[in-house]
C-alpha positions as CSV (number, residue, x, y, z in Angstrom):
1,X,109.4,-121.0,-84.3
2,X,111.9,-118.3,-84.1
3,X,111.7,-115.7,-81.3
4,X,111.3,-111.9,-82.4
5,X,114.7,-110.2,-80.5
6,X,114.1,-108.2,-78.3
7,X,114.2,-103.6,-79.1
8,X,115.6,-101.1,-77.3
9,X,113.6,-98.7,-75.5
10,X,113.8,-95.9,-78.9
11,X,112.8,-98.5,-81.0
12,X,109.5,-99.4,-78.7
13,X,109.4,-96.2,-79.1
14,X,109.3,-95.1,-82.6
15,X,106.7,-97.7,-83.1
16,X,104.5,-96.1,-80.8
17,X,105.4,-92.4,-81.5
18,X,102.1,-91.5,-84.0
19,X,99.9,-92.2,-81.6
20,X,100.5,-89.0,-79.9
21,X,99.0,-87.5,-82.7
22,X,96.6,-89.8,-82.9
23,X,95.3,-89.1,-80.1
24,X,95.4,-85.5,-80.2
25,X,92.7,-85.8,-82.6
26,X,90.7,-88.8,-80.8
27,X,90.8,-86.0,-77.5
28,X,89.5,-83.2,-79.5
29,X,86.7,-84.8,-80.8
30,X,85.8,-86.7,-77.4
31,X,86.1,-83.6,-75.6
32,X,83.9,-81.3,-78.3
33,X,81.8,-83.0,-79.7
34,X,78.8,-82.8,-77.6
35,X,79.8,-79.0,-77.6
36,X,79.8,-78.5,-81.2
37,X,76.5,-80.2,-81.5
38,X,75.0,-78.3,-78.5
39,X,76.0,-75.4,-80.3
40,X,74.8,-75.7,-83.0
41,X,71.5,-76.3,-81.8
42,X,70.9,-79.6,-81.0
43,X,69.0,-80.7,-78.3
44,X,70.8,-81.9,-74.6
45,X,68.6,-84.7,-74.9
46,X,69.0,-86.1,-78.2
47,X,73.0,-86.1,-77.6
48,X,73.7,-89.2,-77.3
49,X,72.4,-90.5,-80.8
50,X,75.0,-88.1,-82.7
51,X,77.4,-90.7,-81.3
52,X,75.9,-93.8,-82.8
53,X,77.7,-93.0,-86.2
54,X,81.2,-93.2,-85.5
55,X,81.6,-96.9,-83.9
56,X,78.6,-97.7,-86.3
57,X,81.0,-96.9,-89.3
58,X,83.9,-98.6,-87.2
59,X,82.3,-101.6,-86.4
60,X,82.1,-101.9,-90.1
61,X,85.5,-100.8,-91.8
62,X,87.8,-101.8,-88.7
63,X,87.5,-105.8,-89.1
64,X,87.4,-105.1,-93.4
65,X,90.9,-102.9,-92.9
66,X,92.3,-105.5,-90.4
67,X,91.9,-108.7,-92.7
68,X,93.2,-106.6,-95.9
69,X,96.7,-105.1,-93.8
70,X,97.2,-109.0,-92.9
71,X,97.5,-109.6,-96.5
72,X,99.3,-106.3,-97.6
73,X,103.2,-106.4,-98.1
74,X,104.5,-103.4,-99.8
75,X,107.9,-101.2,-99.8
76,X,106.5,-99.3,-97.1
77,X,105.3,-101.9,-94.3
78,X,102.3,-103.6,-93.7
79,X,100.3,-101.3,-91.6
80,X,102.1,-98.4,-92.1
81,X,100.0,-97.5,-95.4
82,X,96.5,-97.9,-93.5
83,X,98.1,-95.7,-91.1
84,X,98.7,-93.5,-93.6
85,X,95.9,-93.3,-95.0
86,X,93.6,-93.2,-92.1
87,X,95.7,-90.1,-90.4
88,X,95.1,-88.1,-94.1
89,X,91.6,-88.5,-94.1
90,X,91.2,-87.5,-90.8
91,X,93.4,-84.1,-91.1
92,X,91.4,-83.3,-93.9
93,X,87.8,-83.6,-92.0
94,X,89.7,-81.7,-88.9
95,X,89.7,-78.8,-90.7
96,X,86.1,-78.9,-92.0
97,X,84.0,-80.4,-88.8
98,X,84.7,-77.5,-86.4
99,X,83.4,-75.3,-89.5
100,X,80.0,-77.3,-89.6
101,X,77.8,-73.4,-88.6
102,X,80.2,-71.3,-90.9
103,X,79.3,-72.2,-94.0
104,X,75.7,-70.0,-94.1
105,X,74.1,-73.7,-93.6
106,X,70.6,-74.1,-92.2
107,X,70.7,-75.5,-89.0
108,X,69.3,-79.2,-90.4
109,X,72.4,-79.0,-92.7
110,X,75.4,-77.9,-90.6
111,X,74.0,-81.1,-88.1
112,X,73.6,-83.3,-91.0
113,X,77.4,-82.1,-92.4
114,X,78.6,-82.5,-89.1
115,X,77.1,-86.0,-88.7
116,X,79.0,-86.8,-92.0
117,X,82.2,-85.6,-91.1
118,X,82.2,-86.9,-87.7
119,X,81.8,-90.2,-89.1
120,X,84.5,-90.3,-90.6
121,X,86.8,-88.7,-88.6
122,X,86.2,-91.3,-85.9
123,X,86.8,-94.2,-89.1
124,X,89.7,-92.7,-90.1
125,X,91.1,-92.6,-86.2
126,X,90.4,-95.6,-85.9
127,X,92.5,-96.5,-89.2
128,X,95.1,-94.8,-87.9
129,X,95.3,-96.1,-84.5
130,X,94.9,-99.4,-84.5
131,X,98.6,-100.5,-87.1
132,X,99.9,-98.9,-83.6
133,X,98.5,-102.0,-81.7
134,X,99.1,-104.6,-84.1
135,X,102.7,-102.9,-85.0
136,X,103.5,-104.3,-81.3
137,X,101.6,-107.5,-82.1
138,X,103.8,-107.9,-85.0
139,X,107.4,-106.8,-83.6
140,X,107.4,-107.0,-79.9
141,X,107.7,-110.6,-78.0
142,X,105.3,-111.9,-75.4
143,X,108.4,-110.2,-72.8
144,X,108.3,-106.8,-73.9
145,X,105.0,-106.3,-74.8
146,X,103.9,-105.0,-71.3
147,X,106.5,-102.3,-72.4
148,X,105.3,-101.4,-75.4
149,X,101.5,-101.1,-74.7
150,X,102.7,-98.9,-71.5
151,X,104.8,-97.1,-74.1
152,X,101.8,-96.3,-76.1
153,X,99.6,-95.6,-73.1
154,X,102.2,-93.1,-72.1
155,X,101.7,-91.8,-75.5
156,X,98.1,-92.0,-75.6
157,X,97.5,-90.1,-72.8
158,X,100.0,-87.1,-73.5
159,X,98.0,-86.9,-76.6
160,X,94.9,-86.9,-74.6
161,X,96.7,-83.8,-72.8
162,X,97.7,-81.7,-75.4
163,X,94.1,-82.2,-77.2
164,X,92.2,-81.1,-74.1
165,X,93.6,-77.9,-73.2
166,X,94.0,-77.1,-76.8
167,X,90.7,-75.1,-76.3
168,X,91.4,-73.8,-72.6
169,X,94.6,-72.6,-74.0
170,X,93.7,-70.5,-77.2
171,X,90.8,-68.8,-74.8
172,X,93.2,-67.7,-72.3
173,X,95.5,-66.1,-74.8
174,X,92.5,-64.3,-76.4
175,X,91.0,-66.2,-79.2
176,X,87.2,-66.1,-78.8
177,X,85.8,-68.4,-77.0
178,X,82.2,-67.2,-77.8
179,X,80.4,-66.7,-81.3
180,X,77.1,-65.9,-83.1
181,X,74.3,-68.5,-82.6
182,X,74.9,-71.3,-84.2
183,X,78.4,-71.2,-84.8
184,X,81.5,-72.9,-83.3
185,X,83.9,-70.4,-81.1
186,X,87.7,-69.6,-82.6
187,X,89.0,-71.5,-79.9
188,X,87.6,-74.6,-80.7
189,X,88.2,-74.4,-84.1
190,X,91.8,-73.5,-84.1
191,X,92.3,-76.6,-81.6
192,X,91.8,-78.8,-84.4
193,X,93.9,-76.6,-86.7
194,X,96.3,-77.2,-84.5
195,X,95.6,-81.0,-83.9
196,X,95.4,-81.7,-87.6
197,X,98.9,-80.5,-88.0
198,X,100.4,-82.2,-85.1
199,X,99.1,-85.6,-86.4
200,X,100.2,-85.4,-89.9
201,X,103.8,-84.9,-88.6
202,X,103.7,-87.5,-85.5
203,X,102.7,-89.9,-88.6
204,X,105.2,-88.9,-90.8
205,X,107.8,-89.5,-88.4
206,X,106.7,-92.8,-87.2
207,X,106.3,-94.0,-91.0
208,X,110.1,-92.8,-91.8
209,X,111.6,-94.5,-88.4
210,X,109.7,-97.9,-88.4
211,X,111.0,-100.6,-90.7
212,X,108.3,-103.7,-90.7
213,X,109.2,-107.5,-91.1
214,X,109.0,-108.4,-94.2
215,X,106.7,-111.3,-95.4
216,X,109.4,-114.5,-95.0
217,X,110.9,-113.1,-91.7
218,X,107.3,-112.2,-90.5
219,X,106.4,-115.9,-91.3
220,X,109.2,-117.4,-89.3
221,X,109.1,-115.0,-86.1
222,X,104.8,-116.0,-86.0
223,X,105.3,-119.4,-87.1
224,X,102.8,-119.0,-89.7
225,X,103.5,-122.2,-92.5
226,X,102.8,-122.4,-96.8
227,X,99.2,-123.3,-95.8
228,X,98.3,-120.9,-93.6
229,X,99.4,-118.2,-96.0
230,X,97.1,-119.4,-98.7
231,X,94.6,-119.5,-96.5
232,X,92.0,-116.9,-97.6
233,X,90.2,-114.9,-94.1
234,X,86.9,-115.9,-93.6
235,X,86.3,-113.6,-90.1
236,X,83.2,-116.2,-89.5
237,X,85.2,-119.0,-88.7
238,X,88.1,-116.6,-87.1
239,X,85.7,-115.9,-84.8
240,X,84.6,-119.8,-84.0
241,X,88.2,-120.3,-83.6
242,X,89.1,-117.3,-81.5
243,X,91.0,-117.8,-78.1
244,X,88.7,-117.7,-74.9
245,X,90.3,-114.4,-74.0
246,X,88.7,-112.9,-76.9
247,X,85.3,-113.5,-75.5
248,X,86.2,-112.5,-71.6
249,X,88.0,-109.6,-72.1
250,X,85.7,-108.3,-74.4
251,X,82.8,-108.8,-71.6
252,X,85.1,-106.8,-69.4
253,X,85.6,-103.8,-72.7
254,X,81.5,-103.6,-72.9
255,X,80.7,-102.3,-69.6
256,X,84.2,-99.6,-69.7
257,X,83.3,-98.4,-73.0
258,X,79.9,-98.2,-72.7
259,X,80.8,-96.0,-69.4
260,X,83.3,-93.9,-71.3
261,X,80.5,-93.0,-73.9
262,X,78.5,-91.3,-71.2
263,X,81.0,-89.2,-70.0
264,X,82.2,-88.2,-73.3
265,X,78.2,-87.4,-74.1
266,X,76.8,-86.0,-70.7
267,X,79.9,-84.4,-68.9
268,X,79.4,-80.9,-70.6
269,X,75.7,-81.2,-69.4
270,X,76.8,-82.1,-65.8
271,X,79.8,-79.4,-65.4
272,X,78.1,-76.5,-67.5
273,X,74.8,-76.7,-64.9
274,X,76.1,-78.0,-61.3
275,X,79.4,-76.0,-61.1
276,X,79.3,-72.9,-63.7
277,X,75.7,-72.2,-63.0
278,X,74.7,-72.2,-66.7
279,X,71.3,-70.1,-67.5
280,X,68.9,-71.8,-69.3
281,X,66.4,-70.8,-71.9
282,X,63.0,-72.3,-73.1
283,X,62.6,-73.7,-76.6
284,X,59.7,-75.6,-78.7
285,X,60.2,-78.8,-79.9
286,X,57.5,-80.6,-81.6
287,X,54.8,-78.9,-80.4
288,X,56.1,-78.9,-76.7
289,X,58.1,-76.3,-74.8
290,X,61.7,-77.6,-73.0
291,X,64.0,-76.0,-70.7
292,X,67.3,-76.4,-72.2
293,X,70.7,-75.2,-71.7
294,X,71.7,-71.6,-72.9
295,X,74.7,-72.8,-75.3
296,X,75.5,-69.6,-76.2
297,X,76.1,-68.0,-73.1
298,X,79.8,-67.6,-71.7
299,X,79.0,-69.8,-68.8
300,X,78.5,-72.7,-70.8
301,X,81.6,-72.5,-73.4
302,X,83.6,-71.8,-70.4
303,X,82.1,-75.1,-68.9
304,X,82.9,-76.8,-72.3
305,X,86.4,-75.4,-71.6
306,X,87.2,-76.5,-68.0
307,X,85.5,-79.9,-69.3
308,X,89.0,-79.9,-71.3
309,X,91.0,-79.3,-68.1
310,X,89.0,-82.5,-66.5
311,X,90.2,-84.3,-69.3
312,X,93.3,-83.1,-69.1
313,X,93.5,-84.4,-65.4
314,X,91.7,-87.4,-66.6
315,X,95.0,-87.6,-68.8
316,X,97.5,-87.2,-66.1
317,X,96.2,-89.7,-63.9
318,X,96.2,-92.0,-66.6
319,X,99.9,-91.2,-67.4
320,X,101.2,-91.8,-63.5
321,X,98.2,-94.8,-62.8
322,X,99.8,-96.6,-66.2
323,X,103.8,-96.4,-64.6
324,X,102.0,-98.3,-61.7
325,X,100.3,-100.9,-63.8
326,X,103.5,-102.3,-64.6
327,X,104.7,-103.0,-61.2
328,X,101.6,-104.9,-59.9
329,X,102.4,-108.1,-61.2
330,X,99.3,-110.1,-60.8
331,X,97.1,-108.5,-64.4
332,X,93.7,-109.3,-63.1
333,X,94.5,-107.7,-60.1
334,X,95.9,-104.4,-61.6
335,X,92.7,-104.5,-63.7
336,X,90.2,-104.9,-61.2
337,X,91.7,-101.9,-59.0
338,X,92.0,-99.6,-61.7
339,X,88.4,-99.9,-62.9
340,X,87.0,-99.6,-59.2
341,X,88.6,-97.0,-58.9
342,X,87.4,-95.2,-61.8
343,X,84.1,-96.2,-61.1
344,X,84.7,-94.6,-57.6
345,X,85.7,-91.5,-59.4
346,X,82.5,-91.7,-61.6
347,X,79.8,-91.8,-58.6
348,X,81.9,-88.9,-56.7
349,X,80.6,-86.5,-59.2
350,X,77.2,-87.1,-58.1
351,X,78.7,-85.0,-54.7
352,X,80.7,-82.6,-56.2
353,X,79.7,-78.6,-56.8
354,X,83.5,-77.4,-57.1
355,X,85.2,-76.8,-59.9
356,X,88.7,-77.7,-58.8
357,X,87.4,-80.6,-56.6
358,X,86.3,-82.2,-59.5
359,X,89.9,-82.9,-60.3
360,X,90.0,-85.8,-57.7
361,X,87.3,-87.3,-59.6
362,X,89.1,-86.7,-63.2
363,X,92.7,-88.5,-61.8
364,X,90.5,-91.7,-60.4
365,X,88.7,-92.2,-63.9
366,X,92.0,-91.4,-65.4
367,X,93.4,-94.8,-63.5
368,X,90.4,-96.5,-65.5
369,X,91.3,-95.2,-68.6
370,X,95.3,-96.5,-68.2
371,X,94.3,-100.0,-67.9
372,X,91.6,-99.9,-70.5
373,X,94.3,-98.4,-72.9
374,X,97.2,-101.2,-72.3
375,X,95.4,-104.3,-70.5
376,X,92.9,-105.9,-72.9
377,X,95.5,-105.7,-75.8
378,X,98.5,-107.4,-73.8
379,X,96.2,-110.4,-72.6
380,X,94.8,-110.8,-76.0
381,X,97.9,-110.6,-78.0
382,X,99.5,-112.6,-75.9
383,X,97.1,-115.2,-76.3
384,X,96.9,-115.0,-80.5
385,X,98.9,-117.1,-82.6
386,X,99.6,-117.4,-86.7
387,X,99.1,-115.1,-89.5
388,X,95.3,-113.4,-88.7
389,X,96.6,-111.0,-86.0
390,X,95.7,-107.7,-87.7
391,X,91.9,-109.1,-88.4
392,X,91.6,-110.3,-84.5
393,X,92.4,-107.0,-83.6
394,X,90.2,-105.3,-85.9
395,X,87.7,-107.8,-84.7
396,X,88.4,-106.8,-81.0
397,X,87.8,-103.4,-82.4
398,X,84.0,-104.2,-82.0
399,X,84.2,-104.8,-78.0
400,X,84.4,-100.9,-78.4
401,X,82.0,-100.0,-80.7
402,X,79.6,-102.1,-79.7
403,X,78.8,-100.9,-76.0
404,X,79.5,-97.4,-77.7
405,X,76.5,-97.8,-79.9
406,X,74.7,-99.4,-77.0
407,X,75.4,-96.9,-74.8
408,X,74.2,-93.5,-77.9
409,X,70.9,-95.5,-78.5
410,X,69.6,-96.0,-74.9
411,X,71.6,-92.5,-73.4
412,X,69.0,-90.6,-74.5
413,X,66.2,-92.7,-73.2
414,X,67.2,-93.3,-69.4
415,X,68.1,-89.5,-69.8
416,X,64.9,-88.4,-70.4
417,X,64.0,-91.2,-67.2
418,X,65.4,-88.8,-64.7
419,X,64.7,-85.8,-66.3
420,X,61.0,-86.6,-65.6
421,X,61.6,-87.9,-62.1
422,X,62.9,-83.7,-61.8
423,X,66.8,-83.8,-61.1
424,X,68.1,-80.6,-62.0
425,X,71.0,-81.5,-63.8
426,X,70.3,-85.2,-64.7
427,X,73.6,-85.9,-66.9
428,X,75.0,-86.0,-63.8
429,X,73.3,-89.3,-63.2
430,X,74.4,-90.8,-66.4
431,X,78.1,-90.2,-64.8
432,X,76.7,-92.5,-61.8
433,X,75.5,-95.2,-64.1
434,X,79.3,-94.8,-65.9
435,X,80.5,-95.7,-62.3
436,X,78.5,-98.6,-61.7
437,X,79.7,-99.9,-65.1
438,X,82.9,-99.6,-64.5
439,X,82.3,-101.5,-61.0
440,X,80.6,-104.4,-62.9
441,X,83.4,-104.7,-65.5
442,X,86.0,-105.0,-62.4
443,X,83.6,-108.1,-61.4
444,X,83.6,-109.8,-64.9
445,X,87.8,-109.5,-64.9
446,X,87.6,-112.8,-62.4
447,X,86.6,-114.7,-65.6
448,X,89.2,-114.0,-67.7
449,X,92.0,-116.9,-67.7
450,X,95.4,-115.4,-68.9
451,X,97.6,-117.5,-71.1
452,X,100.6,-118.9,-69.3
């Protein structure tokens, strides 16, 4: 089999470059989402299940996208085009989501719209971020893969940056960060303005700089024979025959993304009412009178905004904790300490009442996030062989939606569990349970066996 050569540095890069914009968009809507919703009237309790669409849809459309890009070869790549195509759709929905309260909608209608367009702008992410991954599957060796994938963390996590103090930035320089009931603030609004055209451009440039193998050359650098490329996907038997990492690190990706999911969902909960002192207001629900957060009150979309600065920090931990990743040479090892210590950073929230010393907390799940982002995709691509990469991958793609759909349909439920046993700010124990996952995923790394 002929070895792919290996690329200089600019090269790795270009590959990797759209993901900045990518994620961008990925970090606005994790950020804001739960604050869009919130504001436009949903209740804190019923949060979670707004996030059961998005991996719903992906766990869907992501393995269906994978095995077609496996058997698309056209002037313009072979991932490339889903890229493409995935980063349009999503610009086009980042322009109408924030906009969900402003179009005279009742409030059943804007949460129904929004439900819409949030599933697919978490599809079309998806679409757009994965060719990233399996671009490196495809054109990077087993030596410099470690590279790349810290390339694209590095990447990521900028992204991450720039999308979560989008908001915290257009507020300080005067664009409203408050608005009539029922309606998304300026700030928010213009941040995916912004993010939308950021991503279009990132993509552009990535899909003018990046020249894919083509088919023959492909075939000889993946040792992929006649056979095999007759060979029609059936993801069934893909998955009989898929390598044991597969399985193992995919154990390991339940318990992280499952945590991730309830800070995305329950962090503007905890921050708004145990460090900004949110007011709250009665409502009736079915009959029954609740104590909810007041969502329109400056307190709590300054919350939302300072939840963007956690991120942020989140971010920048993950940026310097993924230049460290590299130099630990045992994996397993730089795994396992990078999730205990997010899960450490998790549970310290539980402790925490300041607004600045919550960024301690932020940089340890940030170190969780960096191995997450460039770990589970070197030890599995390392480990896959032949002409079914892209469909693997996409596979793979449900050891994230899966504990995220887990994690919406029972979030709500142990919610409401220790809002009855009187905490008064239970999402703060949801960050806990986020911590303990992490700490259990560290444990099931042990099982993974890494191909050598």
């Amino acid at each position: 089999m002929k070895k792919i050569p290996d690329l200089g540095f600019w090269k790795l890069w270009n590959i990797s470059f759209g993901f900045f914009g990518v994620q961008i968009a990925y970090a606005l809507q994790s950020a804001n989402i739960s604050r869009i919703f919130s504001t436009l009237g949903a209740d804190p309790h019923d949060l979670s299940y707004f996030w059961i669409l998005p991996p719903l849809a992906g766990i869907i459309v992501q393995p269906i996208i994978g095995a077609l890009s496996d058997r698309t070869w056209t002037r313009f790549g072979r991932r490339i085009p889903y890229l493409f195509v995935g980063a349009l759709v999503a610009v086009c929905v980042m322009c109408l989501l924030p906009n969900a309260g402003s179009f005279g909608m009742s409030v059943s209608a804007a949460m129904i719209f929004g439900l819409v367009s949030l599933m697919f702008l978490d599809t079309s992410i998806n679409m757009a971020m994965q060719p990233f991954k399996m671009m490196v599957g495809d054109m990077v060796n087993e030596k410099q893969k470690g590279l790349a994938y810290s390339i694209q963390s590095f990447l990521c996590n900028a992204g991450s940056l720039a999308g979560y103090l989008f908001p915290f930035i257009f507020a300080a320089i005067g664009i409203s960060n408050i608005a009539p009931k029922g309606v998304v603030p300026d700030s928010v609004i213009y941040s995916f303005y912004i993010g939308a055209f950021i991503l279009i451009l990132c993509v552009l440039y990535t899909s003018a700089k990046v020249k894919e193998f083509p088919p023959e050359e492909y075939a000889e650098y993946h040792g992929i024979t006649n056979e095999e490329k007759k060979e029609r996907t059936n993801m069934f038997k893909l998955l009989l025959k898929a390598p044991k990492a597969f399985w193992t690190v995919g154990l390991v990706q339940f318990f992280c993304w499952a945590a991730f999911m309830f800070m995305w969902t329950y962090t503007n909960g905890t921050v708004a009412l145990n460090v900004f002192d949110t007011p709250t207001v009665e409502t009736m629900a079915e009959g029954t009178a609740k104590v909810v957060l007041d969502t329109q009150s400056i307190q709590y979309q300054n919350a939302a905004d300072w939840v963007g600065i956690l991120f942020a920090v989140q971010a920048i931990g993950s940026v310097i904790w993924a230049a460290v990743i590299p130099v630990i040479k045992n994996k397993k090892f730089a795994y396992v300490l990078s999730l205990v210590l997010g899960g450490i950073g998790f549970i310290s929230v539980l402790f925490i009442h300041n607004q600045y010393a919550l960024f301690a907390s932020f940089a340890l799940i940030g170190c969780a996030w960096a191995a997450m982002l460039a770990l589970p995709f070197t030890i599995l691509t390392n480990a896959l062989t032949g002409g079914h990469m892209g469909t693997y991958l996409r596979l793979f793609n449900g050891t994230i939606c899966i504990p995220q759909i887990v994690a919406a349909s029972l979030g709500g439920m142990i919610l409401k569990m220790f809002t009855t046993a009187g905490n008064v700010a239970p999402e703060v124990n949801m960050l806990v349970l986020a911590g303990i996952f992490l700490i259990i995923g560290a444990g099931c790394v042990g099982i993974i066996k890494e191909k050598q």
